[in-house]
C-alpha positions in Angstrom: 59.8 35.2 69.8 57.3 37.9 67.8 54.8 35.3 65.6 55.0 35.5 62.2 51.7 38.0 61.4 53.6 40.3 63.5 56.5 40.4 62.0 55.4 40.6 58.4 53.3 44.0 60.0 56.4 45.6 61.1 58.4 44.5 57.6 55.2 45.8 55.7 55.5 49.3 57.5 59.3 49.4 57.4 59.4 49.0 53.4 56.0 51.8 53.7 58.6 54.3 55.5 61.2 53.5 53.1 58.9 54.0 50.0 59.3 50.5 48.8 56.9 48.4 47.7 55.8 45.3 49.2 56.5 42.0 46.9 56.2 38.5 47.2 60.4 38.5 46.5 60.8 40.6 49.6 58.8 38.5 51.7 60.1 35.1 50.8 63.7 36.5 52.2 61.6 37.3 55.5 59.8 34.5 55.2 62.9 31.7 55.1 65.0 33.9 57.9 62.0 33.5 59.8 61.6 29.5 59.0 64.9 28.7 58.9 67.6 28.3 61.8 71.3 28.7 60.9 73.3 31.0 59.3 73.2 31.8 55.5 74.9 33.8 52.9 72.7 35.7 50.7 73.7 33.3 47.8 72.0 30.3 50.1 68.9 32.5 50.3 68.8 33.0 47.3 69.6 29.6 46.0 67.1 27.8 48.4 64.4 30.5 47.6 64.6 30.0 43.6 64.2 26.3 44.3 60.7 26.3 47.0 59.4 28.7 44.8 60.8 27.7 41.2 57.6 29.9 39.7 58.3 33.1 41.2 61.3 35.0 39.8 63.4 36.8 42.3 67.5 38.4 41.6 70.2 38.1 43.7 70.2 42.0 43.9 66.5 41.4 46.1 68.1 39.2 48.0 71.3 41.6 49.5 69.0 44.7 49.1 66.3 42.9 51.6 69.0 41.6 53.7 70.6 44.9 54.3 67.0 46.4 55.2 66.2 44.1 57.4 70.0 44.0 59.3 69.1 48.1 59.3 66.2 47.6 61.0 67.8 45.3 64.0 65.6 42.1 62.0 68.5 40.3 60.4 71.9 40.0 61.7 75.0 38.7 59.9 78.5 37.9 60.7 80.9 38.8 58.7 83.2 37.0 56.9 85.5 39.3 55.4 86.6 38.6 51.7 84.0 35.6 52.6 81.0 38.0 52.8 78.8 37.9 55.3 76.2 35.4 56.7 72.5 36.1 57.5 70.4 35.2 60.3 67.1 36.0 62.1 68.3 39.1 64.5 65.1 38.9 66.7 66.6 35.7 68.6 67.4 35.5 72.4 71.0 36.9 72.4 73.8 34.3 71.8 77.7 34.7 70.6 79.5 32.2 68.0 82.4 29.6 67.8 83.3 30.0 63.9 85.3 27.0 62.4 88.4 28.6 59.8 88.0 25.0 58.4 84.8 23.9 57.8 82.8 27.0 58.3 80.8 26.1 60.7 79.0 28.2 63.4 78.1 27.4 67.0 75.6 29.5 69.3 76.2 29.7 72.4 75.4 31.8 75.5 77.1 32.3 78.9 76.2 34.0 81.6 79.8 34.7 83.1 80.8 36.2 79.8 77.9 38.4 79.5 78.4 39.4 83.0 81.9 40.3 82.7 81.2 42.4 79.4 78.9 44.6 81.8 81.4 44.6 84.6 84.2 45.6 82.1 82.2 48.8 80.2 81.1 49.9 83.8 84.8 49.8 84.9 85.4 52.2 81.7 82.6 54.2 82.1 81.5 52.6 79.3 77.3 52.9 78.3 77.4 49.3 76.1 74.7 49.0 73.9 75.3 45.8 72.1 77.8 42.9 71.9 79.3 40.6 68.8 81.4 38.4 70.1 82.8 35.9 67.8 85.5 32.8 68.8 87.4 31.7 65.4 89.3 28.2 65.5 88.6 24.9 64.7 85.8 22.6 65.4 85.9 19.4 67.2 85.6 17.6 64.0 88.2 19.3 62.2 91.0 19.3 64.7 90.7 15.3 64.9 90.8 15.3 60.6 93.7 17.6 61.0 95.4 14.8 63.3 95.1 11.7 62.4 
């Protein structure tokens, strides 16, 4: 995975090519998608932000605009929740699909081989050029199917 130096390089000249300036608010949401694994809405970002850094004042409006700037750019990627919104994580990862709990919310990354060889066989069969895959399984976790029967 790119180091951290390099990363805030490429975020400093993607804001430079967007004419916006480079603050410390920007950075922090780089900063804790970068330190953080899992999979956050931009409220959770900006909750857990305001309380590391009580002393720097950032809005919630910093928060989505940085998000969707840095999903743009292929550095952030979300899955969406529909009415739910959407939830944020570091897009520079080794490529992995979810299992999304209805119930509990929770997300689990996985990767298969078979799968991911079957989505090349499938767009070749189509004359299909893929360029990219989202694949999300909705249902309920372990945990939440034995709570659902006791």
């Amino acid at each position: 995975m790119i180091t951290y130096p390099l990363l805030l390089d490429k975020f400093k000249t993607l804001l430079k090519n967007n004419s916006l300036k480079f603050t410390k608010q920007r950075e922090l949401v780089l900063k804790f998608l970068y330190e953080n694994d899992g999979h956050f809405t931009p409220e959770d970002i900006y909750i857990l932000i305001k309380k590391e850094y009580p002393d720097v004042t950032i809005g919630i409006a910093t928060v989505y605009r940085t998000l969707t700037l840095l999903e743009n750019e292929g550095i952030a990627s979300s899955i969406s929740f529909g009415a739910q919104g959407k939830k944020y994580e570091l897009g520079l990862k080794k490529h992995h699909d979810h299992l999304i709990c209805t119930s509990c919310g929770k997300i689990i990354e996985f990767f298969d081989e078979m799968i991911e060889t079957q989505q090349e066989e499938i767009a070749e069969k189509f004359h299909f050029k893929m360029t990219d895959h989202t694949m999300k399984i909705i249902g309920l976790c372990e945990t939440c199917q034995k709570n659902e029967n006791p």
